[in-house]
C-alpha positions as CSV (number, residue, x, y, z in Angstrom):
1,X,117.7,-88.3,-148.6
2,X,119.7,-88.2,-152.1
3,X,118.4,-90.5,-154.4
4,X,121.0,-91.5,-156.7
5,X,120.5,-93.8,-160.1
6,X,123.2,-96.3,-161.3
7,X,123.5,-98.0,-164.3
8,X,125.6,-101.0,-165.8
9,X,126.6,-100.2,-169.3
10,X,129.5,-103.2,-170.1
11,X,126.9,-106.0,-170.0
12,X,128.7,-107.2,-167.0
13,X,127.8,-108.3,-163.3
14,X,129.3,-107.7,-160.5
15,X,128.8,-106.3,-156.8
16,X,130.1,-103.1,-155.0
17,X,131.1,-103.2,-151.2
18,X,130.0,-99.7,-149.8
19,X,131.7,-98.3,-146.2
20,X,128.1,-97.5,-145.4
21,X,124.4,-98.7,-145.8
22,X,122.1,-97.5,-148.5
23,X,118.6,-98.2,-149.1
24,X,117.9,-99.9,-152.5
25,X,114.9,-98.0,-154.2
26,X,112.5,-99.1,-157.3
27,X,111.6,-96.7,-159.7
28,X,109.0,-95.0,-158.0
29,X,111.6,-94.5,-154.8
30,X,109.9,-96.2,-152.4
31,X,112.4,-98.7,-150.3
32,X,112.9,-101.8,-150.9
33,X,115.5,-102.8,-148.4
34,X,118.7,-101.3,-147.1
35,X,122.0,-102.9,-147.7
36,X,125.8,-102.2,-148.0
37,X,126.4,-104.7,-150.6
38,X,124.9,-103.5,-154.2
39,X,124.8,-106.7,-156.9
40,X,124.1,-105.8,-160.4
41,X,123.4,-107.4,-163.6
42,X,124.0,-106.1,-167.3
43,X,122.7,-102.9,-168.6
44,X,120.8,-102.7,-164.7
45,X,119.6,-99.3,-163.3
46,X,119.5,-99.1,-159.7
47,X,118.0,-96.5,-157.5
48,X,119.7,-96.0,-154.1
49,X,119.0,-93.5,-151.4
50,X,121.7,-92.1,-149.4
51,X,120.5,-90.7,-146.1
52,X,122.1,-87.0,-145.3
53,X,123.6,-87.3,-142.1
């Protein structure tokens, strides 16, 4: 799995429509749920985890 961090750094929200499901991670990396929509809120950092195949 790739674990790959985001971060909002406009003070906006928004949400991001992926073509594929991810699994939203905390800090630590341990799943949280899995998802293809990804909702953030200003200066958020979000952890996904993006399976290889």
């Amino acid at each position: 799995m790739y674990v790959i961090r985001l971060s909002e750094q406009n003070g906006s929200r928004g949400s991001i429509k992926l073509p594929f499901d991810v699994k939203v991670l905390d800090m630590l990396e341990r799943t949280e749920n899995k998802t293809d929509v990804i909702h953030y809120s200003p200066f958020e950092i979000i952890t996904l985890g993006v399976d290889r195949s």
